[in-house]
TORKOL-4160 file (C-alpha; in steps of 0.2 Angstrom, whole numbers, padded with zeros to 4 digits, m for minus):
391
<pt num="1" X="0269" Y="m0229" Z="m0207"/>
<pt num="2" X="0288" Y="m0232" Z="m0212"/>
<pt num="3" X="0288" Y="m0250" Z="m0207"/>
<pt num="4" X="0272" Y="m0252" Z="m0218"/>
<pt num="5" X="0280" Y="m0244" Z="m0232"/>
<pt num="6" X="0294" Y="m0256" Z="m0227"/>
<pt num="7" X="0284" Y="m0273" Z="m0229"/>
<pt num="8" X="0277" Y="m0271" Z="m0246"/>
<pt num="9" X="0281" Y="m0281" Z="m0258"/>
<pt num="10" X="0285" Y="m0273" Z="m0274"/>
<pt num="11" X="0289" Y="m0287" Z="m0287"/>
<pt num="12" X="0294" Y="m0303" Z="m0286"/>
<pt num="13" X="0299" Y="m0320" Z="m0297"/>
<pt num="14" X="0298" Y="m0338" Z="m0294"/>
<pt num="15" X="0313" Y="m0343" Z="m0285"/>
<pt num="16" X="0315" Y="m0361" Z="m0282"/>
<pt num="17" X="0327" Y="m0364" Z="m0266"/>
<pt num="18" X="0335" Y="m0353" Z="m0256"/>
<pt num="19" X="0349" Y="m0365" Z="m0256"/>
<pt num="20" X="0351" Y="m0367" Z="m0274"/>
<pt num="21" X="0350" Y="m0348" Z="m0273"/>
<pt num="22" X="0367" Y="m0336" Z="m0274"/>
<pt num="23" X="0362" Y="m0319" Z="m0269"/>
<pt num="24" X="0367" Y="m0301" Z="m0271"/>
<pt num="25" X="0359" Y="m0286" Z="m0264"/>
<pt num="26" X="0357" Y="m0269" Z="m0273"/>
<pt num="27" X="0351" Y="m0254" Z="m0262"/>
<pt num="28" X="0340" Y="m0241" Z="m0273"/>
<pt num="29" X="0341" Y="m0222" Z="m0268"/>
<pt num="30" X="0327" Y="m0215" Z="m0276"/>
<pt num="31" X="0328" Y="m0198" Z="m0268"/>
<pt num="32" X="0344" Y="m0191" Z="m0276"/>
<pt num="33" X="0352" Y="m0184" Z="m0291"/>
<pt num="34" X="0366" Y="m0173" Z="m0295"/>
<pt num="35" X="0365" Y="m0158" Z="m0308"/>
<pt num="36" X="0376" Y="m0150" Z="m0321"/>
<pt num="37" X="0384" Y="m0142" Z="m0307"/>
<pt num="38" X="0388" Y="m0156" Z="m0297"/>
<pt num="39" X="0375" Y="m0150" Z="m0285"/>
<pt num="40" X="0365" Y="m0161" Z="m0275"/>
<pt num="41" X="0345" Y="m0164" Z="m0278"/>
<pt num="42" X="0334" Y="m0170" Z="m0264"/>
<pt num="43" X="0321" Y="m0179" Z="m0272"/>
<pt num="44" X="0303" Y="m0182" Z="m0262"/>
<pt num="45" X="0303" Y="m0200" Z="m0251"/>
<pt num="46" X="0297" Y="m0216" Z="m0252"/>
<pt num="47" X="0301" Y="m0225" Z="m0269"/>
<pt num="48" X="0317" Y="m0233" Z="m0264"/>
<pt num="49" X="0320" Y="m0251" Z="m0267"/>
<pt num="50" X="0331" Y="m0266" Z="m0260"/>
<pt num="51" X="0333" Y="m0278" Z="m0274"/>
<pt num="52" X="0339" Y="m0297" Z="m0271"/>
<pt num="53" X="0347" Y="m0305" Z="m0285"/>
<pt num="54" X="0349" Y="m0322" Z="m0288"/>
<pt num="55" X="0368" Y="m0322" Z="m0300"/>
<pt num="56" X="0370" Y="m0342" Z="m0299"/>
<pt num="57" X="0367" Y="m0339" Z="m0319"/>
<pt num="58" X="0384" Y="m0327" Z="m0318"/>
<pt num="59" X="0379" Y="m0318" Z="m0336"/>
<pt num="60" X="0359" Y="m0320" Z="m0335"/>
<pt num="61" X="0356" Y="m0313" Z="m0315"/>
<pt num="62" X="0338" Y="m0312" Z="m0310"/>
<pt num="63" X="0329" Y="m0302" Z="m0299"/>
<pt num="64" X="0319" Y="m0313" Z="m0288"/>
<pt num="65" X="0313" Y="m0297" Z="m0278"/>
<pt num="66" X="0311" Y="m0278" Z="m0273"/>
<pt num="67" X="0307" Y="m0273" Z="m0259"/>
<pt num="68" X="0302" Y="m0255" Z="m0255"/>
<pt num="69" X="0315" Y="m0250" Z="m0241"/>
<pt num="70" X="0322" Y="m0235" Z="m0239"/>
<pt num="71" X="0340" Y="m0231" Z="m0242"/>
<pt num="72" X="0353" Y="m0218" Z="m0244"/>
<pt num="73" X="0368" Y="m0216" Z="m0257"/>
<pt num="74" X="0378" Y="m0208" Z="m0243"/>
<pt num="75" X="0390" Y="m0217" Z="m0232"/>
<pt num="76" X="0402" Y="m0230" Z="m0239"/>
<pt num="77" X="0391" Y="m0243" Z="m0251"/>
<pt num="78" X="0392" Y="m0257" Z="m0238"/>
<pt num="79" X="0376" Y="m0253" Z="m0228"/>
<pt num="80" X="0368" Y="m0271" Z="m0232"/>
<pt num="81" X="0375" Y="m0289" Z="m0229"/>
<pt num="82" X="0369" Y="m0307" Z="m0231"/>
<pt num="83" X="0373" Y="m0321" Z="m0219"/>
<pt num="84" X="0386" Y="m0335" Z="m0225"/>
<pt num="85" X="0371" Y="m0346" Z="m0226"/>
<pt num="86" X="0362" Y="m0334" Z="m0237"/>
<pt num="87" X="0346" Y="m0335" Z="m0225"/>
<pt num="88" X="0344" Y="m0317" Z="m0218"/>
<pt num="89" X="0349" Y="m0303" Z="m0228"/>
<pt num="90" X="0352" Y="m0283" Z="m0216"/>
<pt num="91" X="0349" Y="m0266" Z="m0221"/>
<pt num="92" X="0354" Y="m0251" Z="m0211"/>
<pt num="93" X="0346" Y="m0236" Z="m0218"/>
<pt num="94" X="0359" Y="m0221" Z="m0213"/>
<pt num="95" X="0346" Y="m0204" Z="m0218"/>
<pt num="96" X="0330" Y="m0201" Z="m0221"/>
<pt num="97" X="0323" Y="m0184" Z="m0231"/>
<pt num="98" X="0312" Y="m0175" Z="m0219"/>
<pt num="99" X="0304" Y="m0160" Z="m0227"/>
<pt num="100" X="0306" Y="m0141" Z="m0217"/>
<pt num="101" X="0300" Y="m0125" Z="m0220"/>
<pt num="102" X="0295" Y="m0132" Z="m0238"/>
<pt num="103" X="0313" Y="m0139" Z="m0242"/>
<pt num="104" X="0320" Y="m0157" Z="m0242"/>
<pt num="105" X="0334" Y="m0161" Z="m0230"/>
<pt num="106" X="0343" Y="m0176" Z="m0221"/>
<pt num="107" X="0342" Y="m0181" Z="m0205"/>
<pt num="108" X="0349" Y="m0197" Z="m0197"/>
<pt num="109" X="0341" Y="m0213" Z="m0196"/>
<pt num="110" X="0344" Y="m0228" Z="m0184"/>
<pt num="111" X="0336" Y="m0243" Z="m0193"/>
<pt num="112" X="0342" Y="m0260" Z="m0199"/>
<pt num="113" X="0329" Y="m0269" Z="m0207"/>
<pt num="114" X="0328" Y="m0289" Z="m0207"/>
<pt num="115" X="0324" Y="m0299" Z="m0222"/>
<pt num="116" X="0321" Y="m0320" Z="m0223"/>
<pt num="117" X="0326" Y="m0325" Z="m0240"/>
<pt num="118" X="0320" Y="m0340" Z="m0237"/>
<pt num="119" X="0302" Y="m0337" Z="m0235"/>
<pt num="120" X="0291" Y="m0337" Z="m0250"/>
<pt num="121" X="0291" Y="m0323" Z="m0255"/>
<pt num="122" X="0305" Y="m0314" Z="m0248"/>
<pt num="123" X="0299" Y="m0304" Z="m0233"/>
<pt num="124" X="0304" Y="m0293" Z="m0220"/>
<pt num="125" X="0303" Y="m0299" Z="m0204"/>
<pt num="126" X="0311" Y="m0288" Z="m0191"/>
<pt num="127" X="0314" Y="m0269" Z="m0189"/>
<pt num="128" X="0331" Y="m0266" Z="m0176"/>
<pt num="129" X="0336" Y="m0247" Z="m0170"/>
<pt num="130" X="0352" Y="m0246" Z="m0167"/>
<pt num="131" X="0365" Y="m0230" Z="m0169"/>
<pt num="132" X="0362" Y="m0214" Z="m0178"/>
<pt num="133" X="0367" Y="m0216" Z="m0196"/>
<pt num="134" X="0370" Y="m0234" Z="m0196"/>
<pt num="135" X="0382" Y="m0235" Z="m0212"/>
<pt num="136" X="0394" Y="m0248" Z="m0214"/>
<pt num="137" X="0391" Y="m0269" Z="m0209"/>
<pt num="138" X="0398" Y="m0285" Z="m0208"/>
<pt num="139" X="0393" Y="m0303" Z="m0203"/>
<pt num="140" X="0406" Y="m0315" Z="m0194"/>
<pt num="141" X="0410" Y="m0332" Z="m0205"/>
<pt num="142" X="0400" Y="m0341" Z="m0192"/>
<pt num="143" X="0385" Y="m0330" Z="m0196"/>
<pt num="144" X="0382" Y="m0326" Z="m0178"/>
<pt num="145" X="0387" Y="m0307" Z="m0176"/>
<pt num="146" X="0385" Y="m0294" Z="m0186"/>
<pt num="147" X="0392" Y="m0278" Z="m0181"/>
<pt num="148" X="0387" Y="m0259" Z="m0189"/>
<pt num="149" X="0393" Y="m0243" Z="m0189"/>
<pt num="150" X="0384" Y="m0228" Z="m0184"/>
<pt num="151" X="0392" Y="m0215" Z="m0194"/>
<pt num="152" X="0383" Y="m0199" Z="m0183"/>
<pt num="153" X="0389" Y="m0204" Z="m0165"/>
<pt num="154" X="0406" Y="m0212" Z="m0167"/>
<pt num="155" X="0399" Y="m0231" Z="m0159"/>
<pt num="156" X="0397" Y="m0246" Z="m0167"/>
<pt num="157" X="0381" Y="m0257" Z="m0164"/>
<pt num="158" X="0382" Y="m0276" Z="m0160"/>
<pt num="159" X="0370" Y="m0288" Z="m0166"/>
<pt num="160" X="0370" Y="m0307" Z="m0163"/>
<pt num="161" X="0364" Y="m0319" Z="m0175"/>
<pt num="162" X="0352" Y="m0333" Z="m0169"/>
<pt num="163" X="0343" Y="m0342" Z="m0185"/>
<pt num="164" X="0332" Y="m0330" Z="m0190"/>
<pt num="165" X="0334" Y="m0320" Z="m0174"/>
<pt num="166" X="0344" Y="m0304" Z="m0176"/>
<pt num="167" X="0347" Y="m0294" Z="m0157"/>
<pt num="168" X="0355" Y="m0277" Z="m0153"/>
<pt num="169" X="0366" Y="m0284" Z="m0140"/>
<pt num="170" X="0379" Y="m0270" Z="m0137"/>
<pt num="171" X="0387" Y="m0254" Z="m0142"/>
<pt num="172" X="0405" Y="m0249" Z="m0142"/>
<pt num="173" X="0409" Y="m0233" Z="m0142"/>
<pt num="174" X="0426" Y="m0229" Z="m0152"/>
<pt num="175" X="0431" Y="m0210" Z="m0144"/>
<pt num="176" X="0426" Y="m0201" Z="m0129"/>
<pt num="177" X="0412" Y="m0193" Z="m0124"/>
<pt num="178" X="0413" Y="m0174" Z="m0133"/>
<pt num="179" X="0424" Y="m0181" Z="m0146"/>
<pt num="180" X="0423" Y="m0174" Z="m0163"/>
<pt num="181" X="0413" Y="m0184" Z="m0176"/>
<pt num="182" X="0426" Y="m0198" Z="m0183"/>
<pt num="183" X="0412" Y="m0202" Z="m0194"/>
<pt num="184" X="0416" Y="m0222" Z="m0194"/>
<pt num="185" X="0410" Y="m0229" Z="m0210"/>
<pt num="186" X="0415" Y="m0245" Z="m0215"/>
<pt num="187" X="0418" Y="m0261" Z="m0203"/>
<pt num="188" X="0426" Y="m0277" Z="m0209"/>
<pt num="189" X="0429" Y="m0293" Z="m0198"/>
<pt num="190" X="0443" Y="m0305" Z="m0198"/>
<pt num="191" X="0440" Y="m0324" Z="m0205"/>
<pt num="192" X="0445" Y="m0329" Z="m0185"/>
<pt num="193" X="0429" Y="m0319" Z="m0177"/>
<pt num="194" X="0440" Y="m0310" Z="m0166"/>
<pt num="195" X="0446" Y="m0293" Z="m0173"/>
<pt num="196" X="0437" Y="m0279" Z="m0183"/>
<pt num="197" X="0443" Y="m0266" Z="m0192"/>
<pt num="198" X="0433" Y="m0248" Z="m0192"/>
<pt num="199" X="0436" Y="m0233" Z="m0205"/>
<pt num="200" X="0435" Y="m0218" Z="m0196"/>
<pt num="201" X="0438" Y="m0207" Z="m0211"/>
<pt num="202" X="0436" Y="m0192" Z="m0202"/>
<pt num="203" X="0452" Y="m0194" Z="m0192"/>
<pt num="204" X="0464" Y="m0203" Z="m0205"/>
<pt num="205" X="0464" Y="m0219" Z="m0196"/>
<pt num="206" X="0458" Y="m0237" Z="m0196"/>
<pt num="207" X="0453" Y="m0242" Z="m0176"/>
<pt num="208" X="0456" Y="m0260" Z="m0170"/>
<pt num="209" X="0442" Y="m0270" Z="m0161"/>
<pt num="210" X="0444" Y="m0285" Z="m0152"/>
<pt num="211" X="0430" Y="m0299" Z="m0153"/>
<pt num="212" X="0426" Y="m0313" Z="m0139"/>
<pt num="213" X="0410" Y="m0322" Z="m0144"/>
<pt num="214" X="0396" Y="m0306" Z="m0143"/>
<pt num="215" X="0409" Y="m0296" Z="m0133"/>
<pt num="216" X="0415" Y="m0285" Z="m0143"/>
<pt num="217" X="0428" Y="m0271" Z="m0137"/>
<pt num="218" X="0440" Y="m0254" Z="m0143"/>
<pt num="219" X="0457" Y="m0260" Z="m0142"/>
<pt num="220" X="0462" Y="m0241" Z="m0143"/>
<pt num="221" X="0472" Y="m0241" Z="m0155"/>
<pt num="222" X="0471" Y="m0233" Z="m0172"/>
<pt num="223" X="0481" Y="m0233" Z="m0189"/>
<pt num="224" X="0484" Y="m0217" Z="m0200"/>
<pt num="225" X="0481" Y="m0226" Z="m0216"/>
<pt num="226" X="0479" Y="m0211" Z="m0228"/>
<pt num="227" X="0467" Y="m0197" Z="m0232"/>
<pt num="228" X="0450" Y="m0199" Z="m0228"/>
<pt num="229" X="0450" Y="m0221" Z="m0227"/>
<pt num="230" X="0433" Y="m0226" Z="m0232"/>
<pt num="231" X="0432" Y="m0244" Z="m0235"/>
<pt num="232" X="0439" Y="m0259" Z="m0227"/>
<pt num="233" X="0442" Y="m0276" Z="m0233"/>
<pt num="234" X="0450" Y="m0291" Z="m0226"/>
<pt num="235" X="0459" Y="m0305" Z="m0236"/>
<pt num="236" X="0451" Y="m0323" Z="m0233"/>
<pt num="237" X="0466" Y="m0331" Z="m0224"/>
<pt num="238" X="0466" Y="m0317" Z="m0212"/>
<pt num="239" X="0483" Y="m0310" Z="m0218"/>
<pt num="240" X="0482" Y="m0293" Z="m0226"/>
<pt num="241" X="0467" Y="m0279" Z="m0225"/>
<pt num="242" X="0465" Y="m0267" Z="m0239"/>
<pt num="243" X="0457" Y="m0248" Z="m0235"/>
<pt num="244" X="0453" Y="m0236" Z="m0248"/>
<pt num="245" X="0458" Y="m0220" Z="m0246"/>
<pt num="246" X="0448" Y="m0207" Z="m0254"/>
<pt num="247" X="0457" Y="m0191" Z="m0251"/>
<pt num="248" X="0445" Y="m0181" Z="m0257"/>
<pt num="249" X="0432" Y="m0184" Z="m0244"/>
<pt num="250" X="0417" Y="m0194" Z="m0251"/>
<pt num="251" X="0421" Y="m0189" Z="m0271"/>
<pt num="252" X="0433" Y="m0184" Z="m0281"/>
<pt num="253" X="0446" Y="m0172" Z="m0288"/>
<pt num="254" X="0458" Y="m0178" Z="m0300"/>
<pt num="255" X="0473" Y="m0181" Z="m0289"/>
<pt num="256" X="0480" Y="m0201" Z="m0289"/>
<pt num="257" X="0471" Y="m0209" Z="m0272"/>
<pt num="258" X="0479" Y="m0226" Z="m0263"/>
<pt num="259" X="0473" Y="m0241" Z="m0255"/>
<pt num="260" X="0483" Y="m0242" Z="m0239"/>
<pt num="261" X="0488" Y="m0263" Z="m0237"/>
<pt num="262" X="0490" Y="m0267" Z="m0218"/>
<pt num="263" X="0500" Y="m0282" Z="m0211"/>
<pt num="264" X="0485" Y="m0291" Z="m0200"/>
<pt num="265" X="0500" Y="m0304" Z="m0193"/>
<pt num="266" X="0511" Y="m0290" Z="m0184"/>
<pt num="267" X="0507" Y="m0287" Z="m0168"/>
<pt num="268" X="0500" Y="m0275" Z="m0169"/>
<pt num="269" X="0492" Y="m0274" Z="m0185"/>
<pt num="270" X="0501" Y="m0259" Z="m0196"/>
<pt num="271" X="0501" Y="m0253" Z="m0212"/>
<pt num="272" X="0517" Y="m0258" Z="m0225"/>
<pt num="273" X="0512" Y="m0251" Z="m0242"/>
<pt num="274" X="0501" Y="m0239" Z="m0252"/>
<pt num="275" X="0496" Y="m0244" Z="m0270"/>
<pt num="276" X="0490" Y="m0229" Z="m0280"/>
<pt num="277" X="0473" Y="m0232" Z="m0287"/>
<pt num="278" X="0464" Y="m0217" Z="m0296"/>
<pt num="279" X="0454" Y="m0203" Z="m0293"/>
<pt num="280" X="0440" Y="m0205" Z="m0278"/>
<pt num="281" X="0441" Y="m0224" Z="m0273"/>
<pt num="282" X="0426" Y="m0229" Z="m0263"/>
<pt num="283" X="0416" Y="m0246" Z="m0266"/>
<pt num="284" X="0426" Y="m0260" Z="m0262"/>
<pt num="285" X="0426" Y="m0281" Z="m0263"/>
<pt num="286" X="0438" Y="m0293" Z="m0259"/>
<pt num="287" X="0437" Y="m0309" Z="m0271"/>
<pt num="288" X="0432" Y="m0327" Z="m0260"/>
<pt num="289" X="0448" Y="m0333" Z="m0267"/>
<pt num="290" X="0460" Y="m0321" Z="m0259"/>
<pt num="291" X="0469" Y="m0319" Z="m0276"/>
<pt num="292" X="0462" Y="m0301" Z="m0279"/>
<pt num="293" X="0452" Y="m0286" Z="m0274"/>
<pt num="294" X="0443" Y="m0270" Z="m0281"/>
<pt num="295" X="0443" Y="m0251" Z="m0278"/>
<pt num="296" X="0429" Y="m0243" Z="m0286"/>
<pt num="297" X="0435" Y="m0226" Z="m0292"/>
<pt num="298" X="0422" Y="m0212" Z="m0294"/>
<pt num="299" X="0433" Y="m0204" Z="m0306"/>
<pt num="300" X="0427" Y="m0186" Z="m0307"/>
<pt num="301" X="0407" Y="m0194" Z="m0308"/>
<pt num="302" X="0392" Y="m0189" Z="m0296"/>
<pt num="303" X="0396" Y="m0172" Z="m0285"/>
<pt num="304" X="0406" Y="m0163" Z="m0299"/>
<pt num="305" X="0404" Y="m0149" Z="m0310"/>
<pt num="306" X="0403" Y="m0156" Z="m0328"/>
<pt num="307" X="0416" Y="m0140" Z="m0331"/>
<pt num="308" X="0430" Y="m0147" Z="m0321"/>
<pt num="309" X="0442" Y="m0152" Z="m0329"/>
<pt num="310" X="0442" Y="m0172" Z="m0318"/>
<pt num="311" X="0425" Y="m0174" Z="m0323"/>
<pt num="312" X="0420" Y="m0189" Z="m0332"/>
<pt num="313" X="0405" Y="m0199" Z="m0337"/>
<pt num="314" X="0411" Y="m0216" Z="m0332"/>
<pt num="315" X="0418" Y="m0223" Z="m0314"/>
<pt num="316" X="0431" Y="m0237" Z="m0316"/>
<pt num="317" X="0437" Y="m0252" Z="m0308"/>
<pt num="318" X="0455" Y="m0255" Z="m0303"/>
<pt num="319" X="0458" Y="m0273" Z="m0301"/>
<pt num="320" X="0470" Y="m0276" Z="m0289"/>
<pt num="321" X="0479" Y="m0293" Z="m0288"/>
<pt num="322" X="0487" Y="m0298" Z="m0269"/>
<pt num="323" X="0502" Y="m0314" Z="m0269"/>
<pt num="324" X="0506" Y="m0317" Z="m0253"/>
<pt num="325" X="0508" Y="m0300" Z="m0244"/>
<pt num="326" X="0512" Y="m0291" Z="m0260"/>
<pt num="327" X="0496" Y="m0280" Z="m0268"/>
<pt num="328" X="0499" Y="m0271" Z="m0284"/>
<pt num="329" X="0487" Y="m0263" Z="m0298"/>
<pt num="330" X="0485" Y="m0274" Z="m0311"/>
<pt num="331" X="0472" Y="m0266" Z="m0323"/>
<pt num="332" X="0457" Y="m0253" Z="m0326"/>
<pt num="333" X="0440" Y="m0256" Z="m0333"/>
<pt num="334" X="0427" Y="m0244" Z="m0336"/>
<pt num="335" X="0410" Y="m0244" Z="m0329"/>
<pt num="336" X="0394" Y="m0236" Z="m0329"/>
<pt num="337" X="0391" Y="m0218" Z="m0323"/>
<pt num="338" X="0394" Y="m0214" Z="m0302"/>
<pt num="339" X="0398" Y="m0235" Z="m0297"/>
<pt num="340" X="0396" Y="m0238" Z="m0279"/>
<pt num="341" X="0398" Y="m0255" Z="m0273"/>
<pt num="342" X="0402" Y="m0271" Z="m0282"/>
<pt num="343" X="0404" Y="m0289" Z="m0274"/>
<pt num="344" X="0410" Y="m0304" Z="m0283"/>
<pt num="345" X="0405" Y="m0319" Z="m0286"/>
<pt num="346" X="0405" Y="m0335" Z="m0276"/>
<pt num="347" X="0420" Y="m0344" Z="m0285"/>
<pt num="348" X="0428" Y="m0327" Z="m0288"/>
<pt num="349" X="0425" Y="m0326" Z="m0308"/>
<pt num="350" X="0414" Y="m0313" Z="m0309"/>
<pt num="351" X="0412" Y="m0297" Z="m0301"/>
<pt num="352" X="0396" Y="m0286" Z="m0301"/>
<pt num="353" X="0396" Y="m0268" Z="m0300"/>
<pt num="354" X="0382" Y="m0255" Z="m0296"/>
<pt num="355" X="0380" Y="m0240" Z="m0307"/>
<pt num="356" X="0369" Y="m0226" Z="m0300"/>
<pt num="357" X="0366" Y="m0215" Z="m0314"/>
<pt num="358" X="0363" Y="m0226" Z="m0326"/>
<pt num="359" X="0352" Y="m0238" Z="m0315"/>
<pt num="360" X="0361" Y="m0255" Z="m0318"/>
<pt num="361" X="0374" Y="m0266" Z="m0313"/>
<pt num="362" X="0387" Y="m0270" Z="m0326"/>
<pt num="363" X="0394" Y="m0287" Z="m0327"/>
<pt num="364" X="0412" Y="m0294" Z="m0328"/>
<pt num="365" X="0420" Y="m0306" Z="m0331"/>
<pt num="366" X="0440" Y="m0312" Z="m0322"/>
<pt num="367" X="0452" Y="m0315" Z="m0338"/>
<pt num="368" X="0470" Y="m0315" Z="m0338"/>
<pt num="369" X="0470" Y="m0302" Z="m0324"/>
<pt num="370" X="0457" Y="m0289" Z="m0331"/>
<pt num="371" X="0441" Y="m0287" Z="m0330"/>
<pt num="372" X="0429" Y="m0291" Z="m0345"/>
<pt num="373" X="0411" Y="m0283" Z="m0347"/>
<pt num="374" X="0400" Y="m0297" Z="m0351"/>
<pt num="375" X="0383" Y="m0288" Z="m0348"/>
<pt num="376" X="0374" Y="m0279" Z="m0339"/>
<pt num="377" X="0357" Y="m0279" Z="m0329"/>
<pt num="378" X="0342" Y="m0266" Z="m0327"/>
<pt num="379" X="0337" Y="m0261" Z="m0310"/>
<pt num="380" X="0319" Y="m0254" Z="m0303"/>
<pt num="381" X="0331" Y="m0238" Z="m0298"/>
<pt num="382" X="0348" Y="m0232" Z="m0293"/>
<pt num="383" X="0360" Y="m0244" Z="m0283"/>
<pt num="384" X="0368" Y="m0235" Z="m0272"/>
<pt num="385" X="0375" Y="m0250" Z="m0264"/>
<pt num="386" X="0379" Y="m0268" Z="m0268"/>
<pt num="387" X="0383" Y="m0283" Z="m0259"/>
<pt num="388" X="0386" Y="m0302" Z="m0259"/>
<pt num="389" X="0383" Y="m0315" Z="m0244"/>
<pt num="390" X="0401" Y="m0315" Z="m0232"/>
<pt num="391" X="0413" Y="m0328" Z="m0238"/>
C-alpha cells in the first residue's frame, strides 16, 4: 500500500529536457508541527511530498513535480541526492508515524526510494531497503556509488549506480556489535571517490571510510570535531571538509555553535580550526566553486518554547567564505521560519534554502560576500530537506 502511495503522481508541468534541466529536490513533512511550547505535534500520515525543481531560471524556479513520498524532518536535511548527470534522483525516508493505543508515534523506516527524472513524467521506479533510519546520502562524482546512513543501527548502506540501476551492494558497520547508538547522520564523499566522511553525532566525532570502487571499508579512525557534528561537507578540490557542530543536539539554545574545518591532506585527515557560527547550525552546502559554504542556523526556531529568551521567528544563513585552507564567517542573512537544508546553484550564484514553517524556499542571490534575498517560492508543504545534483 506504501509503495502505491509512493507512485502517485501528484502534480506535474511540462518539462522539456532533462538535460536542459537543473534540479533541486525539496522533501515535504507533512506530519509535524511544533506548538507554542516548542512541543512536538505528530500529525496523521500520508500527505507528504518530494518536490523536483527545475532552478535553470535562478529567480523564476519551477516545479516540474510532486511526488507523494513519505518523509521525515528528523535527521540532518541531506536524506535525498541527485546524480551528477541529473538522471536518478534518491530518497531515504528515516521514520514513519505508526498509530498505537490511539497515539501517533515514530518508528524507523528502512526505505530509499528511486526516481528517473528523465521519464515523462517523473516517476518512481524503484523501492531499495537498506538500514533502519536511513538519514544522511551522497553520490560519488562518477555517479556510481551512493552511500547512506542508517541513523538507528550505527552502519552505513552501499549502493552502486548503474544507469538507471540502483543496488544495495554492502554494509559497513562503523562500531561493534552492542555499541551504543552513535546515530551516524550525515555522509560526504571526497571529489577522488576514495574517502567518506560520517557524522556520528552521538559520539563527538567524524569517522573516516576508505573507498575502492564498491568496496567500501571503516578505517577506524575517528575525529572529535565538536558537540554533537551534524553535517559534513567536502570542498570541491578535495582539500578541507567543513562539519557543523550543533551543540545542542538537533536544535537550539542560544549559546555561539562552530563549524569544525578539517585538513583532508594530512595524513591523517584532522581538524585545524573552529569558526563560530550562531546558534543551532544544522543544514549545510558547499558552493560548486569551492569559494564558500553555508551553515544553516536554527536560531532558537522549531523545538523552542516561544518564552525562551533564544527564541526566534526566523533561522539565518551564515555565509562562510574558504581561501585556500583558511574559512572564516563572512556574513548573516535571514531566512524564513525553521530552515533545514539549502544547496546552491550550479555556477555558485545562488543558493536556495528550505523554510519549514513557512512552506517555501527563499531565494538568494552571491553579492560581494553576502547573501541577497531575491525571492521566494511556494511549496505543496514543508521542506524539511533540500538538495542539489553532486558537483
Amino acid at each position: 500500500m506504501r509503495n502505491i502511495l509512493a507512485a502517485t503522481l501528484v502534480a506535474v508541468t511540462t518539462l522539456t529536457t532533462s538535460a536542459q534541466a537543473q534540479f533541486i529536490l525539496s522533501g515535504n513533512d507533512e506530519k509535524v508541527s511544533f506548538n507554542d511550547e516548542g512541543k512536538l505535534v505528530i500529525n496523521p500520515p500520508g500527505k507528504d511530498t518530494v518536490s523536483i525543481i527545475d532552478i535553470s531560471m535562478r529567480t523564476s524556479p519551477q516545479i516540474v513535480a510532486n511526488l507523494r513520498l513519505t518523509n521525515s524532518i528528523f535527521g540532518p536535511p541531506t536524506n535525498l541526492v541527485i546524480t551528477p548527470n541529473q538522471t536518478l534522483a534518491l530518497v531515504a525516508n528515516s521514520l514513519n508515524a505508526v498509530q498505537e493505543d490511539g497515539k501517533w508515534k515514530f518508528v524507523p523506516d528502512d526505505e530509499v526510494y528511486v526516481i528517473d527524472l528523465t521519464a515523462k513524467p517523473i516517476a518512481l521506479i524503484d523501492t531499495l531497503h537498506v538500514g533502519k533510519q536511513p538519514s544522511g546520502m551522497a553520490i560519488n562524482k562518477a555517479g556510481t556509488l551512493a552511500l547512506v546512513t542508517n541513523r538507528a543501527d550505527n552502519t552505513v548502506s552501499i549502493l552502486t549506480i548503474a544507469g538507471k540501476e540502483v543496488k544495495v551492494a554492502g554494509t559497513v558497520a562503523l562500531a561493534a556489535a552492542g555499541t551504543p547508538n552513535q546515530q551516524p547522520s550525515a555522509v560526504a564523499i571526497a571529489p577522488d571517490g576514495k574517502h567518506a566522511l560520517v557524522a556520528k553525532p552521538t559520539a563527538n566525532k567524524v569517522a573516516l571510510l576508505d573507498i575502492d570502487g564498491a568496496n567500501v571499508t571503516y578505517t577506524g579512525y575517528d575525529m572529535t570535531t565538536g558537540i554533537f557534528p551534524y553535517n559534513v561537507v567536502i570542498t570541491p578540490d578535495g582539500q578541507l571538509a567543513l562539519v557543523n557542530n550543533n551543540g545542542a543536539g538537533g536544535s537550539s539554545d542560544g549559546q555561539v555553535d562552530s563549524v569544525a574545518v578539517i585538513d583532508m591532506t594530512l595524513s591523517p585527515p584532522r581538524v585545524v580550526d573552529q569558526v563560530a557560527v550562531g546558534d543551532g547550525p544544522e543544514g549545510m552546502a558547499m558552493s560548486p566553486t569551492g569559494e564558500y559554504a553555508v551553515s544553516i542556523l536554527l536560531n532558537g526556531v522549531g523545538n523552542t518554547p516561544k518564552s525562551a529568551f533564544f527564541h526566534h521567528d526566523h533561522s539565518m544563513v551564515a555565509l562562510l567564505k574558504i581561501e585556500g585552507k583558511k574559512v572564516r564567517k563572512i556574513s548573516e542573512t535571514e531566512v524564513g521560519g525553521l530552515t533545514e537544508g539549502a544547496a546552491f546553484s550550479p555556477d555558485g550564484g545562488y543558493l536556495y534554502a528550505g523554510n519549514f514553517n513557512d512552506e517555501d524556499i527563499s531565494i538568494l542571490r552571491l553579492e560581494k560576500d553576502k547573501l541577497m534575498p531575491v525571492g521566494t517560492l511556494k511549496l505543496p508543504g514543508h521542506p524539511a530537506s533540500l538538495s542539489g545534483a553532486e558537483p
